[in-house]
C-alpha positions in Angstrom: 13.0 25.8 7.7 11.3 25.2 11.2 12.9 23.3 14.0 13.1 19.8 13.3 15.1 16.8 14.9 18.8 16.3 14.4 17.9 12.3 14.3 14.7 9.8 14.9 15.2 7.0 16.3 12.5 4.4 15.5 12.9 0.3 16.2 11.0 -2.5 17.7 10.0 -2.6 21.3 13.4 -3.3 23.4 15.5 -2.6 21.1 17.1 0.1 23.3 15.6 3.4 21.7 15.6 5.3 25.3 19.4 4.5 26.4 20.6 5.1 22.9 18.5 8.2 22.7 19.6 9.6 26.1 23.1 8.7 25.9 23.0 10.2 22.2 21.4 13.4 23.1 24.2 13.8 26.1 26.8 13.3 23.3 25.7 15.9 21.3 24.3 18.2 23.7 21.0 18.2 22.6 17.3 17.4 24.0 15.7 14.1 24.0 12.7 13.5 23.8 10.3 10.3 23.7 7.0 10.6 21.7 5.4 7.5 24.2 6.3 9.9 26.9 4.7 12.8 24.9 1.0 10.9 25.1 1.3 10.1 28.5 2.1 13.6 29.7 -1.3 14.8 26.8 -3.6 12.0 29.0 -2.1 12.4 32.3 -1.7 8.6 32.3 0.5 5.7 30.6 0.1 3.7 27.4 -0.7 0.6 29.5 -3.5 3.0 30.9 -4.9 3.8 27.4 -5.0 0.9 25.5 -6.9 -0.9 28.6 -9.2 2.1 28.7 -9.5 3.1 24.7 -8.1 0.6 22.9 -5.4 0.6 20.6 -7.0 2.6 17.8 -7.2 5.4 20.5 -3.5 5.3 21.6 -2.6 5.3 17.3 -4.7 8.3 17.1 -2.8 10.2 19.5 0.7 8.4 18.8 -0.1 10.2 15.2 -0.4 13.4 16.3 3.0 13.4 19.3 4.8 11.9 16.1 3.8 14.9 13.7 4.4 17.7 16.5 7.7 16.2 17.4 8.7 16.3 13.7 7.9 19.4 13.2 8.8 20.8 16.2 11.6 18.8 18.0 15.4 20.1 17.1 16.9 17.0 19.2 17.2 13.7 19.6 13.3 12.1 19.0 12.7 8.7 19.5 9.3 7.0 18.5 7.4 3.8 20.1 7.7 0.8 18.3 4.3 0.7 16.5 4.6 4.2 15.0 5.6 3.2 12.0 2.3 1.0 11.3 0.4 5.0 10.5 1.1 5.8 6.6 0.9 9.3 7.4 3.4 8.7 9.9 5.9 6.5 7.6 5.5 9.7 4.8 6.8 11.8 7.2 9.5 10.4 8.0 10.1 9.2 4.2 10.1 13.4 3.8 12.3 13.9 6.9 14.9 11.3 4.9 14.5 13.0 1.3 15.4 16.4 3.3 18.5 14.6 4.8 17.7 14.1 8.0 18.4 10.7 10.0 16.3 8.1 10.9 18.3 5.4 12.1 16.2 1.7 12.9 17.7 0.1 15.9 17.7 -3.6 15.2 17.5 -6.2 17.1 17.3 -9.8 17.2 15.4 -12.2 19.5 18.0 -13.6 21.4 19.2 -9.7 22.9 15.1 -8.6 23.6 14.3 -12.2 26.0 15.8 -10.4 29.1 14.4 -7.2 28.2 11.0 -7.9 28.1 11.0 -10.8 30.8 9.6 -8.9 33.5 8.2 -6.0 31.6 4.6 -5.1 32.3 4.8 -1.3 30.5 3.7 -2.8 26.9 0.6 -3.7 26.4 1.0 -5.4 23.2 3.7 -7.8 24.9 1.5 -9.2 27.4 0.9 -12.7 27.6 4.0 -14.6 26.3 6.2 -11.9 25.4 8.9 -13.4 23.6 6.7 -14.9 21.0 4.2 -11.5 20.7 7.6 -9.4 20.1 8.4 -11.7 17.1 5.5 -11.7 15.6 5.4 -7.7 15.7 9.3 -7.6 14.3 7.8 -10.0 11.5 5.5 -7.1 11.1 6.7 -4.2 11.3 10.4 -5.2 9.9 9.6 -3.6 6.5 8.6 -0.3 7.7 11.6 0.1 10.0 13.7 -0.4 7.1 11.6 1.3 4.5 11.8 4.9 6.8 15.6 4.3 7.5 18.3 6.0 6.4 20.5 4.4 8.5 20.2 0.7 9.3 22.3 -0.2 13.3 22.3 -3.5 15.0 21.7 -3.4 18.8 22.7 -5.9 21.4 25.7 -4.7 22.1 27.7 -2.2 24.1 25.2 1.1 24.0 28.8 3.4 23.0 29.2 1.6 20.1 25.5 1.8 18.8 26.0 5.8 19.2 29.6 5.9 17.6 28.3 4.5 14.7 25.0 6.7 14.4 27.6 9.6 15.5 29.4 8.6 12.5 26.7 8.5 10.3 25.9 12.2 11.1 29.2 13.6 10.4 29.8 11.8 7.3 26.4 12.1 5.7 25.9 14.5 3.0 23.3 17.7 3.5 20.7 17.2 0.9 20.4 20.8 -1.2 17.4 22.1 -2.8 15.3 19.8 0.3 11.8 21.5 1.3 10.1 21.5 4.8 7.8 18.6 5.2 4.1 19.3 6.0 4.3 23.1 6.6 2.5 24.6 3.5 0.3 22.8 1.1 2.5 22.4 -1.7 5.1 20.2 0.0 2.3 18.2 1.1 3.0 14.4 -0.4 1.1 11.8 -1.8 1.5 9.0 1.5 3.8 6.6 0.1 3.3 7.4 -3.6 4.2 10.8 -4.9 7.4 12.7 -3.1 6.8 16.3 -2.5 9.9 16.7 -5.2 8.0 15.1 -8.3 6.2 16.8 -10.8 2.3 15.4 -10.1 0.4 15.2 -13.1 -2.0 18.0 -11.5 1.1 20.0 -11.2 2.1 19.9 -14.6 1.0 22.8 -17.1 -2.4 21.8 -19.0 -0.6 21.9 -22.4 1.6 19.4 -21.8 -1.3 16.6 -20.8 -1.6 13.6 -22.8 1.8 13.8 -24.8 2.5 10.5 -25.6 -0.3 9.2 -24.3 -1.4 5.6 -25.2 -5.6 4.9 -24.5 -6.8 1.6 -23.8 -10.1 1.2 -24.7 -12.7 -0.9 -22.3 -15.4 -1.6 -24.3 -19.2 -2.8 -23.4 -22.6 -1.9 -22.7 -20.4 1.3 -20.9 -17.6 2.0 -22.7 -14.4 4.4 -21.3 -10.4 4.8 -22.3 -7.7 3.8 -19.8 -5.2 6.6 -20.6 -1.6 5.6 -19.8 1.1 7.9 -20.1 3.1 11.3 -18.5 1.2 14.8 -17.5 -2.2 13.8 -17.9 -4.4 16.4 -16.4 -5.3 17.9 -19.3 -7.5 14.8 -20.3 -9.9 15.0 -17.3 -12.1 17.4 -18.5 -12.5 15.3 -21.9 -14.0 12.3 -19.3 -15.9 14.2 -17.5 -17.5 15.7 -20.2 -20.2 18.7 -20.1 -23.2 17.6 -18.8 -21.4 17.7 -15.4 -21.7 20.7 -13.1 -20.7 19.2 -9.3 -17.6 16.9 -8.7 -16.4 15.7 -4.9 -12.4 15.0 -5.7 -11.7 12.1 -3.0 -7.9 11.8 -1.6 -6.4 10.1 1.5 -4.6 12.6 4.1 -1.2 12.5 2.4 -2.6 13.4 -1.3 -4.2 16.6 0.1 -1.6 19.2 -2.1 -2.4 17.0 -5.2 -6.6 17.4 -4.6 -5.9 20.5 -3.9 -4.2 21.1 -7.4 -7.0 19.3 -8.9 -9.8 21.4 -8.0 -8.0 24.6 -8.7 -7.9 23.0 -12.7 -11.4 21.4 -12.6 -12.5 25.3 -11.1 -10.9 26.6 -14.2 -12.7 25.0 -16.8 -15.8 25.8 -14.8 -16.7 22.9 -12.7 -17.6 23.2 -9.2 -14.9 21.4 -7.3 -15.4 20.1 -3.7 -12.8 18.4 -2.3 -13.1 15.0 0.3 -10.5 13.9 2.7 -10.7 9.9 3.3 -8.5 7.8 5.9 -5.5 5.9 4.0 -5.2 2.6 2.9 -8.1 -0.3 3.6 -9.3 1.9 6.5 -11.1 3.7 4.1 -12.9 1.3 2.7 -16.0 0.9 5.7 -19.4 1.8 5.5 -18.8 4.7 7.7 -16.8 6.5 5.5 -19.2 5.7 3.0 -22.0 7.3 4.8 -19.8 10.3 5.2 -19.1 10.7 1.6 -22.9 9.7 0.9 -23.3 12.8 3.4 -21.3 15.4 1.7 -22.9 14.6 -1.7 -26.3 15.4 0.0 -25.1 18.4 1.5 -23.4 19.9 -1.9 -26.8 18.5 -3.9 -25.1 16.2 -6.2 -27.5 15.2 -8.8 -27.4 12.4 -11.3 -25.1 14.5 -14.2 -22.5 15.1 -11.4 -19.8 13.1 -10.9 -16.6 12.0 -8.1 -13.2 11.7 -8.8 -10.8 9.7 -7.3 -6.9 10.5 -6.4 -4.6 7.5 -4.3 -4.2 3.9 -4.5 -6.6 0.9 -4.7 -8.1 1.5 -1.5 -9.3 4.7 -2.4 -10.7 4.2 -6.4 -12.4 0.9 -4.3 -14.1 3.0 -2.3 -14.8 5.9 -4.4 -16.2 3.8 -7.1 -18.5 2.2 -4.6 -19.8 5.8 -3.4 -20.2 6.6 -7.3 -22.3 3.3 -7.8 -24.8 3.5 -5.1 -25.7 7.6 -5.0 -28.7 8.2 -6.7 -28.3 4.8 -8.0 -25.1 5.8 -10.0 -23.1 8.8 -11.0 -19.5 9.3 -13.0 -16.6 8.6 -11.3 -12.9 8.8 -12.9 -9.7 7.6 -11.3 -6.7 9.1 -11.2 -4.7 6.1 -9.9 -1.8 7.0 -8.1 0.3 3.2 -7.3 0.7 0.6 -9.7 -1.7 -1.8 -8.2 -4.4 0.6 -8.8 -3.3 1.3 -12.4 -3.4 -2.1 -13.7 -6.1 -3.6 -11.1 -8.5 -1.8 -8.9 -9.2 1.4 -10.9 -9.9 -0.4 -14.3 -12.9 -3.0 -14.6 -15.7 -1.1 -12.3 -15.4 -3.6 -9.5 -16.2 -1.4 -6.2 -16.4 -2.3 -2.9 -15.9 -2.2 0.8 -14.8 -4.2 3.6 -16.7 -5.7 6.5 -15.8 -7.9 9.8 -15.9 -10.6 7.7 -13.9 -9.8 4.6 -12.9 -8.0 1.8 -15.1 -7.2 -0.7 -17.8 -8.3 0.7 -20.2 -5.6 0.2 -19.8 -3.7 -3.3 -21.5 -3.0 -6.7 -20.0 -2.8 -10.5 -19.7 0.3 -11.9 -17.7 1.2 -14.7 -15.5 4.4 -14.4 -16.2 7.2 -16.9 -12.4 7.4 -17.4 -9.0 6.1 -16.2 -5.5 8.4 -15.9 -2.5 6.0 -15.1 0.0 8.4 -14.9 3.4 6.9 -15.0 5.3 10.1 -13.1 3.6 9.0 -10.2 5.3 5.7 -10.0 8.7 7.1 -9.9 8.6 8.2 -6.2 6.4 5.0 -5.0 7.9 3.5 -2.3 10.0 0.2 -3.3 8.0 -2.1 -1.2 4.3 -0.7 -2.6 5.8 -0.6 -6.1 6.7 -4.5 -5.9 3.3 -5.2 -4.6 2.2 -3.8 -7.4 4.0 -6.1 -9.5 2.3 -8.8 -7.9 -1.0 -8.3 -9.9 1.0 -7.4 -13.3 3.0 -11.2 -12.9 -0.5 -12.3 -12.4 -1.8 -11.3 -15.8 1.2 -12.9 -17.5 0.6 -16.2 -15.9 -2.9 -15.8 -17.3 -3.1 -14.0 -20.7 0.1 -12.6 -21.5 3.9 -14.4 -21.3 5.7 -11.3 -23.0 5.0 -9.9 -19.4 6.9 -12.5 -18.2 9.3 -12.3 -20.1 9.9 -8.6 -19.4 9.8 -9.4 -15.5 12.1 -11.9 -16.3 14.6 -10.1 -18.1 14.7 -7.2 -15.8 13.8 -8.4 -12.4 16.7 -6.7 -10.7 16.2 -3.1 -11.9 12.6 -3.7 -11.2 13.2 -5.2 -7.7 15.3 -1.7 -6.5 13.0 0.3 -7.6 13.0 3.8 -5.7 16.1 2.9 -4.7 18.0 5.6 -6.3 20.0 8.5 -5.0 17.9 12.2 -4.3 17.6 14.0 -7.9 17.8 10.9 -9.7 15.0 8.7 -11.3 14.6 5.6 -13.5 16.9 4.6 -16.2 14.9 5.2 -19.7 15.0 1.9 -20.4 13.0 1.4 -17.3 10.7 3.5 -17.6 9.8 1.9 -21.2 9.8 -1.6 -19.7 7.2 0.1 -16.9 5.3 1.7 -19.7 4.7 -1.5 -21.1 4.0 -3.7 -18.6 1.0 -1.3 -16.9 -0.1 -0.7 -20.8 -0.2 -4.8 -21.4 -1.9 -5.2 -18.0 -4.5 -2.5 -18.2 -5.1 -4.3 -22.0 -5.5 -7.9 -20.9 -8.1 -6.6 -18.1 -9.9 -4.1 -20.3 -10.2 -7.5 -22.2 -11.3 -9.8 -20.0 -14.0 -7.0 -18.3 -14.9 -5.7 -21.7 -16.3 -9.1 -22.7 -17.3 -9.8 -19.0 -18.1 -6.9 -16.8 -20.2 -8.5 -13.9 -17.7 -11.9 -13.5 -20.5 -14.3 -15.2 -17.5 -16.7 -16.6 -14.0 -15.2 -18.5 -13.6 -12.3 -15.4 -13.2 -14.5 -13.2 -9.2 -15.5 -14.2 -8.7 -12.1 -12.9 -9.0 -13.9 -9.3 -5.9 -15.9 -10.0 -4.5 -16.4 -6.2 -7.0 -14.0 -5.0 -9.1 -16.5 -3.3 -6.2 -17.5 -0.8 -4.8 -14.1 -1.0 -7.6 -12.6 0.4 -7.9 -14.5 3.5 -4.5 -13.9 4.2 -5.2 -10.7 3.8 -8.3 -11.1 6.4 -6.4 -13.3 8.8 -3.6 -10.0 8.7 -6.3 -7.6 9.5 -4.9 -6.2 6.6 -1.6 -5.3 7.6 -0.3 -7.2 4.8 -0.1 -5.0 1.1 -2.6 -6.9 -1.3 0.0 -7.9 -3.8 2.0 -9.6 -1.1 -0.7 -11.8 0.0 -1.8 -12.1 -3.8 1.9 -13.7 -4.9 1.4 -16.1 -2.0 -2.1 -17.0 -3.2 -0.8 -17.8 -7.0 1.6 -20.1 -5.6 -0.8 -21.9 -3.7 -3.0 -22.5 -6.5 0.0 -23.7 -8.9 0.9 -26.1 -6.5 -3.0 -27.0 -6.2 -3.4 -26.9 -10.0 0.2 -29.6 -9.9 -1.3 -31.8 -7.9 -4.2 -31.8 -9.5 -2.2 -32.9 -12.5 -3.3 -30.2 -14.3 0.2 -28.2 -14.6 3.3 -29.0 -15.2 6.4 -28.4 -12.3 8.2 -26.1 -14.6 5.7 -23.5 -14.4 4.6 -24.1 -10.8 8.4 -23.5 -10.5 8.3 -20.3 -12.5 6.1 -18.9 -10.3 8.1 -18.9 -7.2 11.8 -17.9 -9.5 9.8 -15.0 -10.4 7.9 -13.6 -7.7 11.3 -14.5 -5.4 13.6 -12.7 -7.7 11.1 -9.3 -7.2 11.1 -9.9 -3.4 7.7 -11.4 -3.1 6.4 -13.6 -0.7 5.8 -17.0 -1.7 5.3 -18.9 1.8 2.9 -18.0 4.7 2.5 -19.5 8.2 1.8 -22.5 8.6 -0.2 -23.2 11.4 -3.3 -21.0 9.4 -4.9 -23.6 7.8 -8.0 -23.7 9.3 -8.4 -19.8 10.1 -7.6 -19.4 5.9 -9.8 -22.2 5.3 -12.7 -20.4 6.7 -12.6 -17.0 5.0 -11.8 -19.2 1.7 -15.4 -20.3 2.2 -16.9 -16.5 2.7 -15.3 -15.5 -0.6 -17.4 -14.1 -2.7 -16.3 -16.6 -5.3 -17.7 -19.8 -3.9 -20.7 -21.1 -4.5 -22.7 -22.5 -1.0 -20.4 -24.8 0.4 -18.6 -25.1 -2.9 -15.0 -23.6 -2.9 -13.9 -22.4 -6.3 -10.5 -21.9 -7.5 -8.8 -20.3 -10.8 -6.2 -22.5 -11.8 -3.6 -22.9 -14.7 -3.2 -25.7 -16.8 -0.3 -24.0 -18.3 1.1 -20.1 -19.1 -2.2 -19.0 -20.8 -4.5 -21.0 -20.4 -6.8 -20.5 -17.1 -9.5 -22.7 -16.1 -11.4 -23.4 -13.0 -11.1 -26.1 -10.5 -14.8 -26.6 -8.1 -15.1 -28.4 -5.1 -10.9 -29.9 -4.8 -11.1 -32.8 -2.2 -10.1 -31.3 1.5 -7.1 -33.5 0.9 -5.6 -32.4 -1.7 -6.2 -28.1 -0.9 -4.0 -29.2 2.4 -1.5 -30.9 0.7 -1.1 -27.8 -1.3 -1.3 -25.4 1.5 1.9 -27.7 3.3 3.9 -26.9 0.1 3.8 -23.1 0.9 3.8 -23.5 4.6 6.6 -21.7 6.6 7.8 -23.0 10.3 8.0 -19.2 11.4 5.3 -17.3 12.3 5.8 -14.8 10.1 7.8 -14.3 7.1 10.7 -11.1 6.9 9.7 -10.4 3.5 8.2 -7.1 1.8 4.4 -7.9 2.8 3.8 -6.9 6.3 
């Protein structure tokens, strides 16, 4: 193992990460060092300097890369700028720096301690202006990340020697983590971003004759027809989608899944294909028309004809975009997904909605095109990050409320193992029960949507239910820039339209009231801020599911039984917005 930092410190802005770093280092008798410091010296000029002079995107670009030489090359004390943690790649490393024992240790603070602090500051951009309020809405943020890297939680504002006593303590009486691998330095550590841990067995890593065993297919039928194929060590079904005819296929994978594509086109080589492999930024980045164009290139480049076909490896973001690529080469070539988080199992890899984003919203420019094939492969859930597996949950509560109340039920009755998922101790997993109760809740989803699409592939009438809470939670999604995880946004959304649907008087308060017991009891959101309205009001009547001026909204009139409400008086849409309107401006909850 390479040099690597005896702890990280990461935090919000003013929350003391420079004292507590230089008066820790001096403790030990180690190095610090300061990845903000580490750009500056790389420019020859401050972060103030950048971001007024390239922009924020800029400075994140090079924070990236300080962040990934320090961790792979720092063996002190390393502490990170505040907005580090907003990079996925960044957050994976450090999630690998924690599974290989080290320390990352989130200095919290509260309001009340940062006022003085940042009172006459003028070194951080992103405070400028009033300060106070900027630095809560960026804790609101960014809270989640801090404590989904951490291994060590320690509250600041108070003498600096007793913030490094207790991080001091933490060291000596943490275990070493045996049998740990080095993060990032060959291939097959690499991980899959927040998804896959470099210790799970990937179903591209998993010998060929073990694919499909106990296997369960979900048929989408149609003018198109293709299996969903849900179940353990599934690589050896890829070939069987692909099929033949197929001579070319461009595997597409975000930065962290690199190992995984890499696995991939080693099999696909073996039984003959010619494998070319894609990188694509992570998360709704990907999804532009510039990455698009890229992909569009390297099919012209590798002369991909119309019997060739893409295959996609990540979350939602990813089998969006790839699907999308698929639909519009040579007016449409094969694409399987290999879905990788549980939002893309049982929503955005099944149905053959594809997409992209645009300035103006999500979605917005996209075609349908059916996948040739689906793998939801359940192993790769069990090292999903607890906040992305909960998001997920969002979309599989959402097919309860509207098809299926044995999903309920199941949410229900095990909501609290559900809720700490990932939370386990290194080398263990998921009870079995769990892991059944899993099974069945992505096989019931995938079924009610290979339903609706099968019967309704281009959203002419039955696919739209599937938009239950989409419409609000997509313009939360839009007024977040996206920083918010789609199922967050999404649980908000189908409270809003219970309460609409209440109102209304189509639905009675005990189920408006199950919404919110559920989604709360899996650490949902079910509020957002209120003073909104108008900005969410606006992308409401972009969505691609209005009509003109006419907004259109999927409502309930009971556990079931979906319908759609067209045109809801201005009134009565703000009346339901102020029942899940929050004072703050923004809530701590899993989403952001």
């Amino acid at each position: 193992m390479g040099a690597r930092p005896v702890v990280v410190l990461v935090g919000p802005p003013a929350s003391g990460k420079t004292t507590v770093m230089q008066r820790l280092a001096a403790l030990l008798g180690l190095d610090s060092r300061d990845t903000d410091h580490d750009v500056e010296a790389a420019a020859g000029t401050t972060v103030a300097a950048i971001f007024a002079e390239h922009g924020e995107p800029e400075f994140r670009a090079r924070e990236r890369a300080a962040v990934a030489a320090a961790l792979a090359g720092h063996d002190g004390v390393l502490a990170l700028g505040g907005g580090a943690v907003l990079a996925a790649e960044t957050r994976e490393l450090l999630a690998a720096y924690g599974r290989d024992g080290g320390a990352v240790v989130f200095l919290d603070v509260d309001a009340e301690h940062v006022a003085e602090r940042i009172a006459a500051d003028t070194t951080r951009p992103l405070l400028a202006g009033d300060g106070l309020v900027r630095w809560r809405d960026l804790m609101a943020a960014r809270r989640a990340w801090y404590e989904e890297v951490a291994t060590l939680q320690v509250a600041t504002g108070r003498p600096v020697d007793a913030v490094v006593a207790e991080i001091v303590e933490h060291l000596r009486t943490a275990p070493a983590r045996e049998g740990a691998t080095t993060t990032g330095t060959t291939g097959s550590t690499t991980t899959e971003g927040s998804s896959v841990s470099d210790t799970e067995q990937t179903p591209q890593e998993q010998p060929a004759e073990r694919a499909g065993a106990g296997a369960r297919r979900v048929t989408v039928t149609g003018d198109q027809p293709y299996d969903v194929v849900v179940g353990s060590h599934l690589l050896g079904e890829l070939p069987a989608l692909l099929g033949e005819r197929v001579t070319r296929v461009l595997v597409v994978h975000p930065p962290t899944l690199e190992a995984s594509a890499e696995a991939v086109r080693e099999d696909l080589e073996a039984h003959g294909y010619q494998a070319i492999i894609a990188q694509v930024p992570d998360a709704e980045e990907a999804k532009s028309a510039q990455v698009a164009a890229f992909l569009w290139q390297v099919l012209g480049q590798s002369d991909f004809t119309r019997s060739d076909a893409i295959v996609s490896i990540g979350g939602g973001a990813t089998t969006d975009l790839a699907g999308f690529v698929a639909a519009t080469w040579l007016r449409g070539i094969a694409v399987v997904h290999l879905p990788t988080t549980l939002l893309a199992m049982v929503d955005a890899a099944v149905g053959g909605k594809t997409g992209i984003n645009t300035a103006e919203g999500k979605n917005l420019v996209g075609a349908f095109h059916p996948p040739a094939g689906v793998l939801c492969d359940l192993a790769t859930l069990e090292s999903l990050a607890r906040f992305d597996f909960v998001a997920g949950l969002a979309e599989v509560v959402k097919t309860g409320f509207i098809a299926d109340e044995r999903i309920l039920e199941l949410v229900e009755e095990n909501a609290a193992e559900l809720a700490a998922w990932g939370t386990w101790g290194p080398g263990e997993g998921p009870s079995d029960h769990l892991r059944g109760v899993v099974a069945e809740l992505v096989e019931r989803s995938v079924t009610v949507k290979a339903r609706v699409v099968g019967e309704d592939l281009k959203e002419s009438g039955l696919r739209e239910i599937l938009n239950y809470g989409h419409t609000l939670g997509h313009a939360i999604e839009l007024a977040e820039r996206y920083a918010w995880r789609h199922g967050a946004a999404v649980s908000v959304g189908m409270v809003f339209v219970a309460e609409l649907a209440r109102l209304a008087g189509k639905l009675d308060d005990d189920v408006v009231d199950r919404h919110r017991s559920i989604l709360t009891s899996l650490g949902l959101p079910v509020t957002y801020r209120g003073d909104r309205w108008d900005q969410l009001l606006g992308a409401m009547r972009r969505d691609k599911k209005s009509r003109g001026d006419l907004l259109r909204f999927v409502i309930l009139e009971g556990v079931g039984r979906p319908t759609r409400l067209e045109g809801p008086d201005p009134a009565l849409l703000q009346a339901a917005y102020a029942e899940i309107s929050s004072a703050a401006p923004g809530a701590r909850t899993i989403s952001l």
